[in-house]
Each structure stands twice: as structure tokens, then as C-alpha cells.
CHARMM-style PDB file with segment names, atoms N, HN, CA, C and O in Angstrom:
ATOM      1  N   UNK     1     -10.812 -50.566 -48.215  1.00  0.00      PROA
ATOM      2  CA  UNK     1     -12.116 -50.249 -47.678  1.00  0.00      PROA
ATOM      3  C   UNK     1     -13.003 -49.706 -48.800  1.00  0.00      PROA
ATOM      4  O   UNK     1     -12.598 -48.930 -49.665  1.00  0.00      PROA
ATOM      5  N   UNK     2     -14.251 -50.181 -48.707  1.00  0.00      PROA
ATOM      6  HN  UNK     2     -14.580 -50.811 -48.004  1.00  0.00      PROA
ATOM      7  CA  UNK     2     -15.004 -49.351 -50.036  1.00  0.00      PROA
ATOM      8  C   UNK     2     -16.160 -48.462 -49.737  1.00  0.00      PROA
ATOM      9  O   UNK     2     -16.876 -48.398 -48.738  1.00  0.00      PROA
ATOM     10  N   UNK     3     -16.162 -47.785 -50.865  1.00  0.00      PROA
ATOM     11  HN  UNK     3     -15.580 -47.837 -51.677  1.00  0.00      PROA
ATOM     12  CA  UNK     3     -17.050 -46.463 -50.529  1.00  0.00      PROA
ATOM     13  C   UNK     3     -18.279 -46.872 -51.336  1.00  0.00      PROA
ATOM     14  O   UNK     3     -18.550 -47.139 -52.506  1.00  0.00      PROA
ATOM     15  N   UNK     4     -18.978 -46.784 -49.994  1.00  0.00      PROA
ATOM     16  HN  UNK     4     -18.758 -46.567 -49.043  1.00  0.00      PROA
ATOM     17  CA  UNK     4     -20.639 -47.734 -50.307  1.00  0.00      PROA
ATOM     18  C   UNK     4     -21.714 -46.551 -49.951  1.00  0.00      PROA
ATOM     19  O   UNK     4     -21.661 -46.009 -48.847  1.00  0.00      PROA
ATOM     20  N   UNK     5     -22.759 -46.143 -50.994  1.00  0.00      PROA
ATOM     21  HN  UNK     5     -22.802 -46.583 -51.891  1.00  0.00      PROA
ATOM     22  CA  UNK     5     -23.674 -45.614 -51.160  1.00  0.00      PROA
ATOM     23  C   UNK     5     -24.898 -45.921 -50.713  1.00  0.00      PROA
ATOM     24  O   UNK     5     -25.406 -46.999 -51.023  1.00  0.00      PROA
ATOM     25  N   UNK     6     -25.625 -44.907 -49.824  1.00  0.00      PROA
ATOM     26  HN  UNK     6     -25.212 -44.031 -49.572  1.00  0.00      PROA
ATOM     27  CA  UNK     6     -26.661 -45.096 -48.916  1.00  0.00      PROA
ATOM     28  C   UNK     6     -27.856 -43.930 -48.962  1.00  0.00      PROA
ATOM     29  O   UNK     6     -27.963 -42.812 -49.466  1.00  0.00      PROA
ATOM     30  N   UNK     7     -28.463 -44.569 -48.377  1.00  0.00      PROA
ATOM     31  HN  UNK     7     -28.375 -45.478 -47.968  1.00  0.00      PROA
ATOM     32  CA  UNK     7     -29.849 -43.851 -48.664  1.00  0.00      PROA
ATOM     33  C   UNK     7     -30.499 -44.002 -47.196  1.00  0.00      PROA
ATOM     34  O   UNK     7     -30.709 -45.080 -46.638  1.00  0.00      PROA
ATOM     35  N   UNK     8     -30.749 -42.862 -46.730  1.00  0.00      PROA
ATOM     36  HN  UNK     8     -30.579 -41.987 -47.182  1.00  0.00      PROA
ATOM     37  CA  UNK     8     -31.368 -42.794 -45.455  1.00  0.00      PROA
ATOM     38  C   UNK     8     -32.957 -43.365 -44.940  1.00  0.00      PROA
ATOM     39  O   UNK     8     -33.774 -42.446 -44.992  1.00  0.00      PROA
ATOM     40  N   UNK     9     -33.401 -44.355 -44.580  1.00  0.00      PROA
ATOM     41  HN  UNK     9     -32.737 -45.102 -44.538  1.00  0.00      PROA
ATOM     42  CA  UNK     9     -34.764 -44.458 -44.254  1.00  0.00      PROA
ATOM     43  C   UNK     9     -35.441 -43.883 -43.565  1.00  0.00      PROA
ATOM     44  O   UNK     9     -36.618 -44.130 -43.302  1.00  0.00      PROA
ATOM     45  N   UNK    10     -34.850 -43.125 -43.221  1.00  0.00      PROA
ATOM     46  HN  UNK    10     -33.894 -42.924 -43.435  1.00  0.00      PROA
ATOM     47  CA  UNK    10     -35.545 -41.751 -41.875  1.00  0.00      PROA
ATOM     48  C   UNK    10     -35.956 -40.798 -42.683  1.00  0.00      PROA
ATOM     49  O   UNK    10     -37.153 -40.552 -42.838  1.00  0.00      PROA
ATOM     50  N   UNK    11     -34.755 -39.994 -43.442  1.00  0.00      PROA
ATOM     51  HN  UNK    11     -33.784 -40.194 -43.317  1.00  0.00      PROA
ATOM     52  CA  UNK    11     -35.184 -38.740 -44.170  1.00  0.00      PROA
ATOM     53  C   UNK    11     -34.942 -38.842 -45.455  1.00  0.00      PROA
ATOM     54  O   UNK    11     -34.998 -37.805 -46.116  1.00  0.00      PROA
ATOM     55  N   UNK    12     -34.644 -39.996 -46.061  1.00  0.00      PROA
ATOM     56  HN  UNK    12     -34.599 -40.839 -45.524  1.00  0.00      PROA
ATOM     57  CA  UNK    12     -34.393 -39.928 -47.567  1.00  0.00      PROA
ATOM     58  C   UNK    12     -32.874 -39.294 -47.717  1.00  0.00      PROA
ATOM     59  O   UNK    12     -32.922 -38.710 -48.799  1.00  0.00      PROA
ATOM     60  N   UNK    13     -31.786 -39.152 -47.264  1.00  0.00      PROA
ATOM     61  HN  UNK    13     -31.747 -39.626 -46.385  1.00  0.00      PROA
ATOM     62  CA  UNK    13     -31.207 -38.671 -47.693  1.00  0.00      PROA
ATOM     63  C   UNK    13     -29.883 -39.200 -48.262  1.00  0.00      PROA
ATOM     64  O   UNK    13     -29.007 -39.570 -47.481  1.00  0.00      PROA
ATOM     65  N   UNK    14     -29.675 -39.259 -49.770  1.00  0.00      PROA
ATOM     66  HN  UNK    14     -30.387 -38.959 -50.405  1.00  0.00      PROA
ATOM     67  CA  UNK    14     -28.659 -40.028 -49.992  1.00  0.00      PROA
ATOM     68  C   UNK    14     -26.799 -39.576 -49.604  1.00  0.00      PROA
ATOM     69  O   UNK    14     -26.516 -38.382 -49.512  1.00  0.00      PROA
ATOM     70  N   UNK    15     -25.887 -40.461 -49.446  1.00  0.00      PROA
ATOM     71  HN  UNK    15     -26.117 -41.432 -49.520  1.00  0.00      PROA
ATOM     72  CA  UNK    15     -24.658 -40.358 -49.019  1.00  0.00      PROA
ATOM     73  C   UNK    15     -24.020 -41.324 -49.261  1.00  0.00      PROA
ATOM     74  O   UNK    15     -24.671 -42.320 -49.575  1.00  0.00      PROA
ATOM     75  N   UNK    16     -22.638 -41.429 -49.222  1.00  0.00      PROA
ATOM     76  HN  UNK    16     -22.109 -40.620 -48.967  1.00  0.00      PROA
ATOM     77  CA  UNK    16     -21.592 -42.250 -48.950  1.00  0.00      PROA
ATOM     78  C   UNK    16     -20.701 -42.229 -48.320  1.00  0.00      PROA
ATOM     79  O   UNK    16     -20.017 -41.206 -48.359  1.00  0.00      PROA
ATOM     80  N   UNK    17     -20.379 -43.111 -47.630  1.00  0.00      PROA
ATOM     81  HN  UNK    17     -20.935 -43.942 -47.599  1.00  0.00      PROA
ATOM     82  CA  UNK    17     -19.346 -43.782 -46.682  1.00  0.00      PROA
ATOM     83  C   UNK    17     -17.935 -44.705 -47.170  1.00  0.00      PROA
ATOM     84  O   UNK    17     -17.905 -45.511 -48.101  1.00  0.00      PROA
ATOM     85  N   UNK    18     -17.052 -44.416 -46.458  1.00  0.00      PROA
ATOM     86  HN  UNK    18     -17.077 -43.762 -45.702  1.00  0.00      PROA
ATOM     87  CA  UNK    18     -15.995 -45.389 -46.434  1.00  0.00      PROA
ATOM     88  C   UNK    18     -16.414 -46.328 -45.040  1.00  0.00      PROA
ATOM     89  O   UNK    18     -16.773 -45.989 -43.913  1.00  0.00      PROA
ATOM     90  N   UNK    19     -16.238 -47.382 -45.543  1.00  0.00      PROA
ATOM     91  HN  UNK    19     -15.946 -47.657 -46.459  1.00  0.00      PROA
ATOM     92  CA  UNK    19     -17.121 -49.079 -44.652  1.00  0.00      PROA
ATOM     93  C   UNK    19     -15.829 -50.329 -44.285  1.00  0.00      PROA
ATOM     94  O   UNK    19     -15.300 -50.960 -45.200  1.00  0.00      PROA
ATOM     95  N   UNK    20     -15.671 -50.418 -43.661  1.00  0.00      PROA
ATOM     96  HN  UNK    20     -16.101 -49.905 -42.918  1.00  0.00      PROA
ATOM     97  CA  UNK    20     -14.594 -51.519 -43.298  1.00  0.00      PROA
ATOM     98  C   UNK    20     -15.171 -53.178 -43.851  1.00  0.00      PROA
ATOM     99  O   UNK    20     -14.470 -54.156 -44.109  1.00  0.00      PROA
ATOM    100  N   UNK    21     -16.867 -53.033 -43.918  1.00  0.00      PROA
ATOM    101  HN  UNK    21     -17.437 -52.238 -43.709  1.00  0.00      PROA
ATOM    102  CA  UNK    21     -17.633 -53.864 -44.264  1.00  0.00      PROA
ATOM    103  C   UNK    21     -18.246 -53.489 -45.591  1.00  0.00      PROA
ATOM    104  O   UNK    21     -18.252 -52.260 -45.659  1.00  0.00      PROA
ATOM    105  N   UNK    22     -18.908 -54.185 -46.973  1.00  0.00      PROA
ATOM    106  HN  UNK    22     -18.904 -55.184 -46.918  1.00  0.00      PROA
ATOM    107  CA  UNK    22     -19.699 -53.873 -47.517  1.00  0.00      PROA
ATOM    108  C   UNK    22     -21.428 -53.767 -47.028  1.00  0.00      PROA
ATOM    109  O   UNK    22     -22.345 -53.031 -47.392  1.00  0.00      PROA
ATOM    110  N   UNK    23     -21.344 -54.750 -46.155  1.00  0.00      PROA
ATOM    111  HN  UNK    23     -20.599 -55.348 -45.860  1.00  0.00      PROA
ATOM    112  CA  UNK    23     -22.629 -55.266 -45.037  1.00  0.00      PROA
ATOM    113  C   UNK    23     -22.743 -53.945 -44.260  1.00  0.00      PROA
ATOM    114  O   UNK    23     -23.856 -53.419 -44.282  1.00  0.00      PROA
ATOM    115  N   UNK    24     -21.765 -53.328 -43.576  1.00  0.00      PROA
ATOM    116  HN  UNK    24     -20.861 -53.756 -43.558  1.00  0.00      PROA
ATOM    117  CA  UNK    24     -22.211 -52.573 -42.567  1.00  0.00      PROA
ATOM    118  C   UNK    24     -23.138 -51.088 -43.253  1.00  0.00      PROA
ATOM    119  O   UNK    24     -23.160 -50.444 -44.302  1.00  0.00      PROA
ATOM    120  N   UNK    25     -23.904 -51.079 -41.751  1.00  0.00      PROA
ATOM    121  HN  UNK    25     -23.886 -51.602 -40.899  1.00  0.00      PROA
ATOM    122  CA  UNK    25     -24.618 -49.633 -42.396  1.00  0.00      PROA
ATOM    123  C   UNK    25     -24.079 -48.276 -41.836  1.00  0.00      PROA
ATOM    124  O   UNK    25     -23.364 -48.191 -40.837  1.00  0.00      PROA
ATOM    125  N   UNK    26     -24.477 -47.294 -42.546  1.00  0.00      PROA
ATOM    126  HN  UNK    26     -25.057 -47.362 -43.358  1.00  0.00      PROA
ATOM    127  CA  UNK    26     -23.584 -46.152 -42.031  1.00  0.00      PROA
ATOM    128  C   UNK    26     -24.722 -45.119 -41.171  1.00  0.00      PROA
ATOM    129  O   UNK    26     -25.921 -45.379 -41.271  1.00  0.00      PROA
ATOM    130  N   UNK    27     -24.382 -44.255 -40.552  1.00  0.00      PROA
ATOM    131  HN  UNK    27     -23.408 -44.044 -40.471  1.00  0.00      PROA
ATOM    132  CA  UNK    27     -24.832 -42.911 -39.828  1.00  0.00      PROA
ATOM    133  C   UNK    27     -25.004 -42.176 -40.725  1.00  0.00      PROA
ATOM    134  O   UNK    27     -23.956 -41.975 -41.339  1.00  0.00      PROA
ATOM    135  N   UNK    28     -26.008 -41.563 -41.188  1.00  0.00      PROA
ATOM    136  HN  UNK    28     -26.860 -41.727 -40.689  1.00  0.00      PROA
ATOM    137  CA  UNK    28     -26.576 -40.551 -41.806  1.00  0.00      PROA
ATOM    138  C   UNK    28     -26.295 -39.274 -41.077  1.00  0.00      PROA
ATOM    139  O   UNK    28     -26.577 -39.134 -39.887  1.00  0.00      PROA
ATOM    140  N   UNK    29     -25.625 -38.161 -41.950  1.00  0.00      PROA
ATOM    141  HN  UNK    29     -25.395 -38.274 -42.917  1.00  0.00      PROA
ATOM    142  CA  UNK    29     -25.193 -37.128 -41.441  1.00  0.00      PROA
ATOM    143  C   UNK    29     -25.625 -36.506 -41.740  1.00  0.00      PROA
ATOM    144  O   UNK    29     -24.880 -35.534 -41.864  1.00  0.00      PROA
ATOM    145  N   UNK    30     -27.470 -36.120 -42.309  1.00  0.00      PROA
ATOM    146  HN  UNK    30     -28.075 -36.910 -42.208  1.00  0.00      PROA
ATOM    147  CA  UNK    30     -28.040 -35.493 -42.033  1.00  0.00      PROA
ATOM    148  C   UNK    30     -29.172 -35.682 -40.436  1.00  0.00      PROA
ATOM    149  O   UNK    30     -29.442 -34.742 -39.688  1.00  0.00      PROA
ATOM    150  N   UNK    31     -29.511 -36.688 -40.312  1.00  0.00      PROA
ATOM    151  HN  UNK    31     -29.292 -37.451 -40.920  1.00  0.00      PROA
ATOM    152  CA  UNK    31     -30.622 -36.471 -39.022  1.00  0.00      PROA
ATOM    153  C   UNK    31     -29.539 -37.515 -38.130  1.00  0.00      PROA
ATOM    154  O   UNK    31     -29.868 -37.764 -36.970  1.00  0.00      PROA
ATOM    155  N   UNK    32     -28.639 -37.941 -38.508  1.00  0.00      PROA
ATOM    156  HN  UNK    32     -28.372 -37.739 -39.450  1.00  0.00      PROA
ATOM    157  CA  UNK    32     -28.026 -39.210 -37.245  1.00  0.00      PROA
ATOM    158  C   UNK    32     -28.818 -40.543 -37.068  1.00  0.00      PROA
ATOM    159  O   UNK    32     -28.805 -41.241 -36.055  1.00  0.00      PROA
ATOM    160  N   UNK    33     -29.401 -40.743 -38.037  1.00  0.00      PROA
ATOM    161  HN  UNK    33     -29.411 -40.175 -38.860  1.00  0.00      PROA
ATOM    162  CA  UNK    33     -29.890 -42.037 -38.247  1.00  0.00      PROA
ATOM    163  C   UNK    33     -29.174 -43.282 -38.284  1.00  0.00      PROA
ATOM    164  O   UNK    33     -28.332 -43.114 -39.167  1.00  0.00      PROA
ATOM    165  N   UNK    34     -29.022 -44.635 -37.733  1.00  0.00      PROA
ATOM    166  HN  UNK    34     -29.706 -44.772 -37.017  1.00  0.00      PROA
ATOM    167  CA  UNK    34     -28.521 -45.483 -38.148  1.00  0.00      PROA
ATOM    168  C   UNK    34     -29.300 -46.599 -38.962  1.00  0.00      PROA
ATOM    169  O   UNK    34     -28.719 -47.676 -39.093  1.00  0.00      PROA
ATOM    170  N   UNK    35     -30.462 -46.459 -39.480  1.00  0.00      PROA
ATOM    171  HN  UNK    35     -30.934 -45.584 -39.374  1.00  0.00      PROA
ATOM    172  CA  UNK    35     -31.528 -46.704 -40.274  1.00  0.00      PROA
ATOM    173  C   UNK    35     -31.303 -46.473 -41.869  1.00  0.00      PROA
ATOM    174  O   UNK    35     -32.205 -45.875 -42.455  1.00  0.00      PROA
ATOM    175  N   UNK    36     -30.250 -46.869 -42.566  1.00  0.00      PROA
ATOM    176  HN  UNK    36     -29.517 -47.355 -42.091  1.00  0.00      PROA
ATOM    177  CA  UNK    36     -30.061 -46.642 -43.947  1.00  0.00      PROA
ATOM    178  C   UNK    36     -29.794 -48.003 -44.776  1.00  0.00      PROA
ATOM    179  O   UNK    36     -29.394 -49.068 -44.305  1.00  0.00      PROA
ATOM    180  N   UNK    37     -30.114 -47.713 -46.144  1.00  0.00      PROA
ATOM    181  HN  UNK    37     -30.439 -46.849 -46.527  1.00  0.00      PROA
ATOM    182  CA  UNK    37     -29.993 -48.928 -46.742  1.00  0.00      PROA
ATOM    183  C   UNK    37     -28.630 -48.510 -47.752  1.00  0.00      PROA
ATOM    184  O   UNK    37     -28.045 -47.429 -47.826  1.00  0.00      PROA
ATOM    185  N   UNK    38     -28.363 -49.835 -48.512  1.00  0.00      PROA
ATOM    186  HN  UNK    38     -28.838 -50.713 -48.452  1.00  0.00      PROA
ATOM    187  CA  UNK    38     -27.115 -49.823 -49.283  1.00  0.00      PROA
ATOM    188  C   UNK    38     -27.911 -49.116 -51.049  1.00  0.00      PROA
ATOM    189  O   UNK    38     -29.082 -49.417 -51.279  1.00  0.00      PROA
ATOM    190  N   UNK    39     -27.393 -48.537 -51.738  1.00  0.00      PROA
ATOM    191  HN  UNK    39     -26.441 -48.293 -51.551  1.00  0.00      PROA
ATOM    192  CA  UNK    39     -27.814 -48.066 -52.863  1.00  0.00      PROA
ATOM    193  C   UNK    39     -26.911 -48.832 -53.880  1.00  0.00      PROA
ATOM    194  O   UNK    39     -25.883 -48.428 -54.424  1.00  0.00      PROA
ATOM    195  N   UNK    40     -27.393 -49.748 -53.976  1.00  0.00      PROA
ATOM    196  HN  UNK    40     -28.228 -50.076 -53.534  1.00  0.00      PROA
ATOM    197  CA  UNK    40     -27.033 -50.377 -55.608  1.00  0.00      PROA
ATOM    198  C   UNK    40     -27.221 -49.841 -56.699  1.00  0.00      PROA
ATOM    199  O   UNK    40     -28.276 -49.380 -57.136  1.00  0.00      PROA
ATOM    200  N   UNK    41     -26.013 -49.887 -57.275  1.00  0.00      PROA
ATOM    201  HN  UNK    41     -25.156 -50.261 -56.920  1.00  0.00      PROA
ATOM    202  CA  UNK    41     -25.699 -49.277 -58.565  1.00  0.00      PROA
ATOM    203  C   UNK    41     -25.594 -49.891 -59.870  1.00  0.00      PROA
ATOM    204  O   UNK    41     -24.810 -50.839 -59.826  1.00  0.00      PROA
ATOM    205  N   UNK    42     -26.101 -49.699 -61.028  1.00  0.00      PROA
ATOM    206  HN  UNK    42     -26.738 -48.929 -61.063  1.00  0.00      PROA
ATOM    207  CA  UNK    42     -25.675 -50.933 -62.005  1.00  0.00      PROA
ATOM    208  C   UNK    42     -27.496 -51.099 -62.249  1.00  0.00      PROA
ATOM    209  O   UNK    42     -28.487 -50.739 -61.613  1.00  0.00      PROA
ATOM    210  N   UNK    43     -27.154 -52.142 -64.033  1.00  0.00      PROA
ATOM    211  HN  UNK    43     -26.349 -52.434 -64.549  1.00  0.00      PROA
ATOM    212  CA  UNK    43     -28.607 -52.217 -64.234  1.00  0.00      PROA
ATOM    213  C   UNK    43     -29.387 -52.946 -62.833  1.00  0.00      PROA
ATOM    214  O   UNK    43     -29.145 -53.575 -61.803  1.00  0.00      PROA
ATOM    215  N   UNK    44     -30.702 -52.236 -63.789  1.00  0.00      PROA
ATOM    216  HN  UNK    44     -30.899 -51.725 -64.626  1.00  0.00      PROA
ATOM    217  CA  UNK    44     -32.184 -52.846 -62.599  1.00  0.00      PROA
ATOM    218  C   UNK    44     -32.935 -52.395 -63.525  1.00  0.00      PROA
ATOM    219  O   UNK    44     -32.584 -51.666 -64.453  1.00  0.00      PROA
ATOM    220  N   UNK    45     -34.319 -52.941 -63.239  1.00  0.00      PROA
ATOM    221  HN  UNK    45     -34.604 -53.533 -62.486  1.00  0.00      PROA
ATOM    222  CA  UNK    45     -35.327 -52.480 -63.943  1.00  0.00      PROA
ATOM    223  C   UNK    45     -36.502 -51.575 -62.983  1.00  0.00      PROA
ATOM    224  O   UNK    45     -36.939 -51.693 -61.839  1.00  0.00      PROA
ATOM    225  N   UNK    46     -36.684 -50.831 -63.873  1.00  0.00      PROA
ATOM    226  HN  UNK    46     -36.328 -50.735 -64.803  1.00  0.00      PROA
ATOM    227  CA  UNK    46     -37.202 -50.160 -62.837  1.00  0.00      PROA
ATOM    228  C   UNK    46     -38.550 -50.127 -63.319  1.00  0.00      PROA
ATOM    229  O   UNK    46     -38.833 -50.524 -64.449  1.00  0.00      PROA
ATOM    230  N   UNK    47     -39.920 -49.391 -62.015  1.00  0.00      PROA
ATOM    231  HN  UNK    47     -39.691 -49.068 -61.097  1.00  0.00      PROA
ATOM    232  CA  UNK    47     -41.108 -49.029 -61.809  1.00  0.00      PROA
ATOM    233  C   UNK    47     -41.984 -49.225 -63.383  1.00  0.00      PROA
ATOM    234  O   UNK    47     -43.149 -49.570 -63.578  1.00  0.00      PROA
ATOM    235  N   UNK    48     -41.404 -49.026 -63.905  1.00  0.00      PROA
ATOM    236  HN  UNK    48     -40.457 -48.746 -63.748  1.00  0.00      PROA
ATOM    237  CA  UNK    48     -41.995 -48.552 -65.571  1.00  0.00      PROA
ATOM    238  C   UNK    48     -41.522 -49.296 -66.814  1.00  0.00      PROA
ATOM    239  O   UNK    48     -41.715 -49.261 -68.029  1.00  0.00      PROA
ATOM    240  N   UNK    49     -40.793 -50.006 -65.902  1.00  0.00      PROA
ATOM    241  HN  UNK    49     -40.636 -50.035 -64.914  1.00  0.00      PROA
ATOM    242  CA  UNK    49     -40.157 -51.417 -66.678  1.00  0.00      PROA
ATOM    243  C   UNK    49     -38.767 -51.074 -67.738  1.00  0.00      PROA
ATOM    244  O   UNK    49     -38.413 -51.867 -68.611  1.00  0.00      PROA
ATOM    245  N   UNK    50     -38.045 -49.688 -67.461  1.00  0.00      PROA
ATOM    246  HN  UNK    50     -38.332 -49.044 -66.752  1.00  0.00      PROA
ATOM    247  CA  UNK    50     -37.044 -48.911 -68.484  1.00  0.00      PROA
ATOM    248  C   UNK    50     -35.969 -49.603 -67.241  1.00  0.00      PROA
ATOM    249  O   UNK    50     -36.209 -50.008 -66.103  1.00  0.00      PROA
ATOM    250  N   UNK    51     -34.514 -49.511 -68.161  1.00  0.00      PROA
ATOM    251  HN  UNK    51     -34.318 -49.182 -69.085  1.00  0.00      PROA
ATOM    252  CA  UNK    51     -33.854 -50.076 -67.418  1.00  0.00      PROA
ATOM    253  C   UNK    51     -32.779 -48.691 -66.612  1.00  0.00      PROA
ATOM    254  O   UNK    51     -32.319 -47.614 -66.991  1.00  0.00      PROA
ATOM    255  N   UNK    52     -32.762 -49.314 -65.634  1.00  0.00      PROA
ATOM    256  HN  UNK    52     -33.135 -50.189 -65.326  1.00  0.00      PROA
ATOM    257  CA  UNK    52     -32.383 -48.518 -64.588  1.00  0.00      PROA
ATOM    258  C   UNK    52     -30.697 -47.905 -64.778  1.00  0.00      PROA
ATOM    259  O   UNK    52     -29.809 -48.725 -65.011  1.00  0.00      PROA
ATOM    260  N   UNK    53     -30.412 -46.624 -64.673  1.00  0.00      PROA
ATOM    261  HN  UNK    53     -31.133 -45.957 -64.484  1.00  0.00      PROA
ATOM    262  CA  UNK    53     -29.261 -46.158 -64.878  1.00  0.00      PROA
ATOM    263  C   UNK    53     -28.693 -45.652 -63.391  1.00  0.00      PROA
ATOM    264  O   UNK    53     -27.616 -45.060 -63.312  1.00  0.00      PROA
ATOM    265  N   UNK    54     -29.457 -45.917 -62.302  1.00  0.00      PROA
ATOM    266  HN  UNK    54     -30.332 -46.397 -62.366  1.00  0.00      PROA
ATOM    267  CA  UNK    54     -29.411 -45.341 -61.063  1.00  0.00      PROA
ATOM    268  C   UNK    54     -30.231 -43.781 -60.817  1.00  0.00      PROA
ATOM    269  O   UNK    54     -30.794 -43.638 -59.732  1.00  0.00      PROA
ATOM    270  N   UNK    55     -30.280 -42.764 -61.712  1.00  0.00      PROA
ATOM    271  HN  UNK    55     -29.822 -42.880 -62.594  1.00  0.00      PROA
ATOM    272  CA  UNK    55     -31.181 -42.330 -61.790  1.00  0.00      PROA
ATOM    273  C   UNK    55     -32.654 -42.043 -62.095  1.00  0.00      PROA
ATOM    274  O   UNK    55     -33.328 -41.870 -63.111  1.00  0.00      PROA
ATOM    275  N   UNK    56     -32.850 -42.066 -60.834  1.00  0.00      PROA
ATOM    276  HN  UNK    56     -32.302 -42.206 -60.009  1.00  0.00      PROA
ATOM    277  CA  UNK    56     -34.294 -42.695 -60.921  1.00  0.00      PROA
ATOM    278  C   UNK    56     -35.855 -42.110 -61.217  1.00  0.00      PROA
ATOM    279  O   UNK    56     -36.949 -42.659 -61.086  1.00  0.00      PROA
ATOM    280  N   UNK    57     -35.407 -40.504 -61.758  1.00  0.00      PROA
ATOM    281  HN  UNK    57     -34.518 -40.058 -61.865  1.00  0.00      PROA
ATOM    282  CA  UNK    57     -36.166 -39.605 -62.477  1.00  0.00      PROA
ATOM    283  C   UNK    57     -36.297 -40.105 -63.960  1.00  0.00      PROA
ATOM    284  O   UNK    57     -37.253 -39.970 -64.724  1.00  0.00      PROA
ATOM    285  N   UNK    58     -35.088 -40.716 -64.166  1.00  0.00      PROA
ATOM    286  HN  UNK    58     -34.311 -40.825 -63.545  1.00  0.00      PROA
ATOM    287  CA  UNK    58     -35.164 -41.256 -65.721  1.00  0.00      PROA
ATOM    288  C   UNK    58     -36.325 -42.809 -65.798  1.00  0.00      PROA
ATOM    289  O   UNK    58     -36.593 -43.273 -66.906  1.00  0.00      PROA
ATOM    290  N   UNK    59     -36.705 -43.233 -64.952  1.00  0.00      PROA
ATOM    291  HN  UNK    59     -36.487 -42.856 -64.052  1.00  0.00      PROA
ATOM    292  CA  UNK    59     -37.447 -44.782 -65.042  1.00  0.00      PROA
ATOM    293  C   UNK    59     -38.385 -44.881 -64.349  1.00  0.00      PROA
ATOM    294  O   UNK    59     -39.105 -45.863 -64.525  1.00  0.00      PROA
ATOM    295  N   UNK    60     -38.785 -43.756 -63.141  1.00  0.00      PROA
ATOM    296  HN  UNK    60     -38.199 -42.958 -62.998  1.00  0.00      PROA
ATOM    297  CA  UNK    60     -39.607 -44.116 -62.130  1.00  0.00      PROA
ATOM    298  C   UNK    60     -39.208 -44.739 -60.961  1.00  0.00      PROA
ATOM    299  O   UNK    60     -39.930 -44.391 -60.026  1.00  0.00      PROA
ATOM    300  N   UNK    61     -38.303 -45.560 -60.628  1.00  0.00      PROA
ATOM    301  HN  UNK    61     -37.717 -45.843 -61.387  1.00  0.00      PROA
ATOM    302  CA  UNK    61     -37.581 -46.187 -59.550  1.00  0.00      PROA
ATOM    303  C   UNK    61     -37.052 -47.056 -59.492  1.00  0.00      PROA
ATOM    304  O   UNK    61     -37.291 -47.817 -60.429  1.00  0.00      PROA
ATOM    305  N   UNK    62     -36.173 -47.496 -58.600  1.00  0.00      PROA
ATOM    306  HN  UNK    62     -35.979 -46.878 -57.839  1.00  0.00      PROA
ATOM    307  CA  UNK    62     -35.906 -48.561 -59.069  1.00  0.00      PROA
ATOM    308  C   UNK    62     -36.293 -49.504 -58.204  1.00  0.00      PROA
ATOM    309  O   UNK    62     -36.834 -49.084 -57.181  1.00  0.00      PROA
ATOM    310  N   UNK    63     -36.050 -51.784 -58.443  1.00  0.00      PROA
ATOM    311  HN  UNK    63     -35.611 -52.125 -59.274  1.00  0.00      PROA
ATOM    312  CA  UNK    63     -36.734 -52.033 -57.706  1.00  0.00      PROA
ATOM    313  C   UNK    63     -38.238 -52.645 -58.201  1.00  0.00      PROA
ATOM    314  OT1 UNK    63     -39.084 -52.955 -57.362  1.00  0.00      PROA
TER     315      UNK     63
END
């Protein structure tokens, strides 16, 4: 099972889950949202055109 990183669309709040699916989305255990997206990890380029390390104070965003 893999532990897939999420980001809440309700309140922003990031987390991870163990997923029986990579597809499936998880419950946010801060507000109980089932409204979250998957957080990809690994290059990207981000907002400002620097390449993305997942932290996204370092580039502006990613995306």
C-alpha cells in the first residue's frame, strides 16, 4: 500500500495517507474533508520558472 501525500482543498492542509489505491483520495483530518488533491513530488517547474524541489517557498509554486 503506498503512502500518498495530500493537500486539502477546503483548508489547505497538507497530510499523508496509507491508500489501497494511488487514485484514491483521502479524508483530511483536519476539517473532514473528502475534497483533497494528490501532492506530487519530484521535479516541476514552478511559478517563477526555478525548478521545483517540492518546497514551494523556495520557487513560488508549483505547477
Amino acid at each position: 500500500m503506498p503512502l500518498i501525500d495530500y493537500k486539502c482543498s477546503n483548508c489547505g492542509n497538507q497530510f499523508f495517507e496509507i491508500v489501497s489505491s494511488p487514485d484514491e483520495k483521502a479524508k483530511c483530518p483536519e476539517c473532514g474533508s473528502e475534497d483533497s488533491e494528490r501532492i506530487y513530488k519530484g521535479k516541476f517547474y514552478g511559478k517563477n520558472g526555478g525548478n521545483c524541489t517540492g518546497n514551494c517557498a523556495s520557487c513560488g509554486g508549483c505547477h
